[in-house]
C-alpha positions in Angstrom: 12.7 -2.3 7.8 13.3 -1.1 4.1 12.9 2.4 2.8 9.3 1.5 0.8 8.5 -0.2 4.5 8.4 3.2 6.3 6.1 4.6 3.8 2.6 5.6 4.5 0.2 4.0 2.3 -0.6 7.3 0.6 3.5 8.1 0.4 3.7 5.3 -1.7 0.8 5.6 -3.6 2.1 9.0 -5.2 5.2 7.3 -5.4 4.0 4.5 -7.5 1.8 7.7 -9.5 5.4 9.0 -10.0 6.9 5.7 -11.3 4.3 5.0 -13.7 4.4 8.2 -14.9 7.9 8.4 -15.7 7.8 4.8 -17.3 4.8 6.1 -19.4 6.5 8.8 -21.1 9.2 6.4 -22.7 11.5 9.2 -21.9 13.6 6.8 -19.2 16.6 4.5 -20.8 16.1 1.2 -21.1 18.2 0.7 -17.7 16.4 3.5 -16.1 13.4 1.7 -17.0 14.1 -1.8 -15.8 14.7 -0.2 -12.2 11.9 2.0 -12.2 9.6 -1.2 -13.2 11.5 -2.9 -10.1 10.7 0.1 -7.8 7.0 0.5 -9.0 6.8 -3.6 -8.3 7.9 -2.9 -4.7 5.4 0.0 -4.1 2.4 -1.9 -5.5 3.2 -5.0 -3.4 3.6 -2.2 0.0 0.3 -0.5 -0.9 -1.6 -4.1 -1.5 -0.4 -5.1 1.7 -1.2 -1.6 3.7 -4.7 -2.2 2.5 -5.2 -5.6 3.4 -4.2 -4.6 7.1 -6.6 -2.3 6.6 -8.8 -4.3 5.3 -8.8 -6.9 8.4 -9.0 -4.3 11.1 -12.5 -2.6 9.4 -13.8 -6.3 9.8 -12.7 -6.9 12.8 -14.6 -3.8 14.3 -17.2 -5.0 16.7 -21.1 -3.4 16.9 -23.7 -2.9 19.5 -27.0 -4.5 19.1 -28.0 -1.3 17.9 -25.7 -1.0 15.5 -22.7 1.3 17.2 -19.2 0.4 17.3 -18.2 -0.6 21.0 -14.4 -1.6 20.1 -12.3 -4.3 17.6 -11.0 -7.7 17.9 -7.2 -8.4 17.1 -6.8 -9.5 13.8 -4.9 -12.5 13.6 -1.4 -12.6 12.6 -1.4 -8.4 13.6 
């Protein structure tokens, strides 16, 4: 498991704040830059997939006929 893979969704989200931030300024070298752009890539792509896990378990949450949640269904591939 990576580094960015043991990140909370919101850990990486202030991350990837950070990044853009820095990138935004102009301030960073050209080098500095390109691996900032690279790290930012890998945050975005661990925060899209956080919330599509999140995502398919709020689907797969199962009601009552009145409405109330009794339990959830496995998502597949989870």
């Amino acid at each position: 498991m990576s580094e960015i893979e043991k990140l909370s969704f919101e850990e990486a989200m202030r991350e990837l704040e950070a990044t853009v931030g820095k990138l935004e300024t102009g301030e960073a070298t050209l080098e500095e830059s390109i691996k900032l752009y690279e790290r930012g890539a890998e945050l975005r792509k661990h925060c899209e997939s956080r919330l599509r896990e999140a995502e398919e378990r709020v689907e797969k949450i199962t009601l009552s006929a009145n409405g109330q949640p009794t339990g959830t269904e496995p998502a597949e591939g989870l």
